[in-house]
N, C-alpha and C positions, 0 to 999 in steps of 0.2 A: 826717333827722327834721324834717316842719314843728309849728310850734308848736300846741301842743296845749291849756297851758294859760297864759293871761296875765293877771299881776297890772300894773294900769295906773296908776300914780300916786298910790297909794292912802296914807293919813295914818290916826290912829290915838292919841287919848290916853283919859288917865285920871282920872277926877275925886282931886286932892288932899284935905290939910286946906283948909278955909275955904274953898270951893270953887274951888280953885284947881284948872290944870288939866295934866296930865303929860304932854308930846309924846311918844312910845314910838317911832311911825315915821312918816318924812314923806317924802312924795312917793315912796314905792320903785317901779320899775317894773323887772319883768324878765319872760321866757317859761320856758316851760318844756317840752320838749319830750317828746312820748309816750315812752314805754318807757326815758325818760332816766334816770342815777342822779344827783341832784344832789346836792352836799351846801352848808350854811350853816355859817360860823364867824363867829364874832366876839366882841367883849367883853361879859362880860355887863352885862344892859341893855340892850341894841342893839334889841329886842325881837325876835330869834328866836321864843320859844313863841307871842307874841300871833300874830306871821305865820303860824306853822302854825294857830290857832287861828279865827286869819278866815279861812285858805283851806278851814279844816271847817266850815264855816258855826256853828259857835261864838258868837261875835260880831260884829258888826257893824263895818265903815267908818265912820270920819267921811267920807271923802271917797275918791273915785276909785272903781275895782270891778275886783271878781275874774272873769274870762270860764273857760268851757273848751268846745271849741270853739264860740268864740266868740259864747255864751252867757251872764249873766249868771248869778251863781253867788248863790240867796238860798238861806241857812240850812242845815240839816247834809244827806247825803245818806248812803245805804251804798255810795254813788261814791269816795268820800273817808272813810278811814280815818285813827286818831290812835294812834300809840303809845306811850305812857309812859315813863318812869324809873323809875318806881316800881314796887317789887316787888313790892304788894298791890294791884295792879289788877284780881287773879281774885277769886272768890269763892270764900270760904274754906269753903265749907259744904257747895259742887258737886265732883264729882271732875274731873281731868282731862279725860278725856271729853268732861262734861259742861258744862263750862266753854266748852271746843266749840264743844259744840253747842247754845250757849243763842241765837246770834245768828241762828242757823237758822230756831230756832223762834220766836224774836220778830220774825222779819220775816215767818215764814212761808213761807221760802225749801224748794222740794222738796216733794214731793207727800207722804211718808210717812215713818217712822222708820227705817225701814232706808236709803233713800235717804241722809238724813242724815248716821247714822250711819258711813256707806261715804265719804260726802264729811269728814267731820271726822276721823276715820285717816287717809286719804291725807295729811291737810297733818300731823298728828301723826307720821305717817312720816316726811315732808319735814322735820322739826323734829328728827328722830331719838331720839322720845318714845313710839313706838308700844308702849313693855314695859311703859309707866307710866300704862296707861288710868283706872285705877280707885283710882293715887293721891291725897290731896288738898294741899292749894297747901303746909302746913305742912311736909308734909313732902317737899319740893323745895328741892333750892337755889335761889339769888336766878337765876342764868342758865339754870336750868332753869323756873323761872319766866316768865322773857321769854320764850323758846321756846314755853309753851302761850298765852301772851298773842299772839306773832306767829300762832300756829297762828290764834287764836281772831278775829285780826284779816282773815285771806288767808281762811278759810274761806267768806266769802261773795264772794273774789273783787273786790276792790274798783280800780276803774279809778287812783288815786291812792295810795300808804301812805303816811303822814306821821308821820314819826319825832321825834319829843324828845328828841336824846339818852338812847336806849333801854340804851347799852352802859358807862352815864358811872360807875353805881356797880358793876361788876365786874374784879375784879382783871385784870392783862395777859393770862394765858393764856386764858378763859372770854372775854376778849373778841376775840382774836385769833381763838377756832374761831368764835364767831356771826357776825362779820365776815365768812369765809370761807361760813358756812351761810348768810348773806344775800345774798351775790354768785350763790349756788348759785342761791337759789330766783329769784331777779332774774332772772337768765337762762333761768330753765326757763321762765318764767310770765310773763315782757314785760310787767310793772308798771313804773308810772311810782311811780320814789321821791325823795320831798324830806325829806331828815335832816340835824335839824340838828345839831350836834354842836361843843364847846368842844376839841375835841383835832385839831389839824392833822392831825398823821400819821393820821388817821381819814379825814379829810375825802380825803386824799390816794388813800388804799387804794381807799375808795369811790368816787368822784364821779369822774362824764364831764365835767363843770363844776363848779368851786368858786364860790359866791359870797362874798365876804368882805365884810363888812357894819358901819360903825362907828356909834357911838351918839352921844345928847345932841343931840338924836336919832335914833335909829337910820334908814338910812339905806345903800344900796349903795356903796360903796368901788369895788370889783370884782368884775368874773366872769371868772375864770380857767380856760380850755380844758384840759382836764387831757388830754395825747398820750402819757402812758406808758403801755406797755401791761401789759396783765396778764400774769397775778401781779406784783405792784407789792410788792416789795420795799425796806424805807427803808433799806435800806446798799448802794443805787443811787446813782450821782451824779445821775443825773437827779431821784429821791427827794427828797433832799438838797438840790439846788439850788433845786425849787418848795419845799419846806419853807421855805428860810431868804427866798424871796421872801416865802411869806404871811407869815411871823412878820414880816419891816419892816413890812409894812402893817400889821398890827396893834398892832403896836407906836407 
């Protein structure tokens, strides 16, 4: 895999009180390779979200620049996708479905409505949501929630997905099967994924490279080759032994 997407030395604060000013990240530079599954950890603060944040054209650099092939990267794209935490990222008023298929029709993606509609099933199937077309968000759990939000994120196909710790507030089991339904679709569909996530054993399961990232200001520590293979099981000694590497660093 040659590098596909490169963040180059790029810095990043934040207006304080009194107009003082907050270093978030400074100087980070790493690549990121097409169809790679990367993951990020580290302390919070580090600035994890702002980094996914500039690499969706969100906001802006102080300094340095984000390329993909080796292009410069200004402002948001439907190239680059952002996932959330949060479990009211859908609209609460649209059904399933239609939730969808709103990103379809506000791009203007597909010639007609059934087209569409035939492309937002398939990833609602992929999601294993296809019985719940015409439910609305309320009445979904919190992980069946994220599942119509990833539907609604892959639905136009986007050459990058960028996770936030999408699985951070769902209990161990509902995270353990999306973990496994995201490796699924990853591999059907040879997206490039950068998730950033607070929980090793996550980063561990997922990521072809781990980056481990410390703060004050945030900044790369390490990138860690991750050689186990799958299904990645943590009561592996190989599991266990990159586990207790990353936790010193971060510690």
């Amino acid at each position: 895999m040659s590098s596909f997407l490169e963040i180059n030395n790029i810095s990043k604060a934040y207006s304080g009180s009194e107009n003082d000013r907050f270093l978030v990240l400074k100087n980070l530079s790493f690549d990121v390779k097409q169809n790679e599954f990367l993951t990020i950890v580290g302390p919070s603060g580090c600035g994890k979200t702002t980094l996914l944040k500039l690499i969706a054209g969100f906001i802006k650099t102080d300094s340095g620049q984000i390329l993909k092939k080796n292009k410069i990267l200004n402002g948001s794209a439907p190239d680059r996708i952002m996932l959330f935490q949060d479990f009211e990222q859908l609209f609460p008023w649209k059904t399933v479905l239609e939730n969808v298929l709103f990103p379809l029709r506000a791009k203007n993606i597909l010639a007609t409505k059934n087209e569409r509609v035939t492309l937002a099933k398939k990833y609602l199937k992929d999601v294993y949501l296809e019985n719940y077309l015409d439910f609305y968000p309320h009445q979904l759990s919190g992980g069946m929630k994220q599942r119509v939000a990833l539907a609604r994120a892959l639905v136009i196909e986007p050459a990058i997905l960028l996770m936030d710790e999408p699985f951070g507030s769902l209990d161990g089991q509902s995270r353990n099967y999306l973990q496994d339904m995201l490796l699924e679709i990853w591999k059907n569909y040879n997206r490039t994924i950068i998730f950033v996530t607070h929980d090793i054993r996550e980063a561990i399961k997922l990521g072809d490279r781990i980056i481990v990232m410390e703060n004050e200001p945030g900044r790369l520590k390490k990138i860690i080759v991750n050689k186990i293979k799958r299904p990645r099981q943590q009561v592996d000694q190989e599991f266990i032994e990159l586990y207790n590497q990353i936790y010193a660093l971060l510690k």
